[in-house]
C-alpha positions as CSV (number, residue, x, y, z in Angstrom):
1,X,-27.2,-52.2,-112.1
2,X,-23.6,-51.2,-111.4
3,X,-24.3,-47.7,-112.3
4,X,-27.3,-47.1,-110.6
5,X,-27.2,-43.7,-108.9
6,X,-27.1,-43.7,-105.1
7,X,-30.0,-43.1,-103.2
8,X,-29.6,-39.7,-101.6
9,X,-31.7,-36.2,-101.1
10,X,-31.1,-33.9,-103.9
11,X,-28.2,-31.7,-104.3
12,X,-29.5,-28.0,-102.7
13,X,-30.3,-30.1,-99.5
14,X,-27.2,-31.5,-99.8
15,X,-25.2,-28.8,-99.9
16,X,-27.6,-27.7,-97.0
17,X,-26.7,-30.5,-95.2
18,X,-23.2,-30.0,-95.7
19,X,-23.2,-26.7,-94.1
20,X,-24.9,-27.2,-91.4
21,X,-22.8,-30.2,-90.5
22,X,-19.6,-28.4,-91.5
23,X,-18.7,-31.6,-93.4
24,X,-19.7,-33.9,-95.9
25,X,-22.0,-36.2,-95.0
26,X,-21.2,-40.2,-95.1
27,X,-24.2,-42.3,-96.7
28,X,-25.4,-45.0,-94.1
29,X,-26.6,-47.3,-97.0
30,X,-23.7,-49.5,-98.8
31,X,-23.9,-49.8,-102.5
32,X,-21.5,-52.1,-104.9
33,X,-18.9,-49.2,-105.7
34,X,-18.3,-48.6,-102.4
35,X,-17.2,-52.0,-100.3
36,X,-14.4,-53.0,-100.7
37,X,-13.7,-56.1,-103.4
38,X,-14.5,-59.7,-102.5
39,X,-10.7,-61.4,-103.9
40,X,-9.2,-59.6,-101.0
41,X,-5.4,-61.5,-100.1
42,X,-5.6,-64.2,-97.4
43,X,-4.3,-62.6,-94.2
44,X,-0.5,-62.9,-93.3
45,X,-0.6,-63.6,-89.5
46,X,2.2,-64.2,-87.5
47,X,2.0,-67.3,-85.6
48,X,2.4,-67.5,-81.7
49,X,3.1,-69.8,-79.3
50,X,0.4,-71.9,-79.9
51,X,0.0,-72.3,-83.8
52,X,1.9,-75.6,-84.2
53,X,0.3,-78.8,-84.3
54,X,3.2,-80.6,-82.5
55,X,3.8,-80.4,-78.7
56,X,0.8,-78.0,-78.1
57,X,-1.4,-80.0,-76.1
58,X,-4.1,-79.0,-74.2
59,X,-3.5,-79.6,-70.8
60,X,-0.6,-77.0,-71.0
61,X,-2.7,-74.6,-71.7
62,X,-5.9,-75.2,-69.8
63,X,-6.8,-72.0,-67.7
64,X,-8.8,-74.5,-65.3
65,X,-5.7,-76.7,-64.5
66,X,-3.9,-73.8,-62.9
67,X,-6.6,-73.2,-60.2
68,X,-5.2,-73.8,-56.7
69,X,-7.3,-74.3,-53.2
70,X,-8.0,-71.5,-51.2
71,X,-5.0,-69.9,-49.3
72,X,-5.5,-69.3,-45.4
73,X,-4.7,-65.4,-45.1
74,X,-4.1,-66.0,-41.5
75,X,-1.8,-68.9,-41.4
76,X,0.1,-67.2,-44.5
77,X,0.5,-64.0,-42.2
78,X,0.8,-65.6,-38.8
79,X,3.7,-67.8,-40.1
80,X,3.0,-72.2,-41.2
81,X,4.3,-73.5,-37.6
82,X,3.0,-71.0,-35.6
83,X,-0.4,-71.5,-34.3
84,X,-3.1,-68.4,-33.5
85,X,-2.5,-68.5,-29.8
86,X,1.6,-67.9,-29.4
87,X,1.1,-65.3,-32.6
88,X,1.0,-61.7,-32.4
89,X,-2.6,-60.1,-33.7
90,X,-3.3,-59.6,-37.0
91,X,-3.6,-55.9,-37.9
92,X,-7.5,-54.5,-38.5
93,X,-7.9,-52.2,-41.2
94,X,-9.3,-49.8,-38.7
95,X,-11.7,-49.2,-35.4
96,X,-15.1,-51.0,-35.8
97,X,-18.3,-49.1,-36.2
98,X,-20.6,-50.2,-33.2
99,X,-23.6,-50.9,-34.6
100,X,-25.9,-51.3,-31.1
């Protein structure tokens, strides 16, 4: 079965083909001769920073442990002892559309 012949149109539409397309053409169907052999070399990936065993523990890297509460914008820009009152205004991003 190795040496079956591909299924394909025959060679005059071929060549047809490969005019019109200005190329040859690449056969969508995958026969044994052309993948590529099974006893392919395991991989030879470098390892990072998390591909020992030892001293890699979750919790480090947990994406969900980094999460913080909410910051208040307006404290942050108004300054921590300063209360909204004796603060200047917070800048707008511009005039307000009046909706009424």
């Amino acid at each position: 079965m190795a040496n079956a012949a591909r299924r394909d149109v025959s060679p005059l539409l071929q060549r047809v083909r490969a005019f019109l397309l200005g190329r040859e053409h690449t056969i969508a169907l995958r026969f044994e001769d052309g993948i590529a052999a099974r006893t392919q070399p395991p991989p030879d990936v470098p390892g990072g920073p998390a591909h020992k065993l030892s001293a890699n523990y979750y919790v480090n890297r947990d994406a969900r442990r980094e999460v913080q509460p909410p910051t208040d914008v307006n404290q942050a820009l108004l300054g921590e002892g300063k209360s909204a009152g004796e603060a200047k205004k917070l800048p707008t991003p511009g005039k307000p559309y009046p909706w009424d």
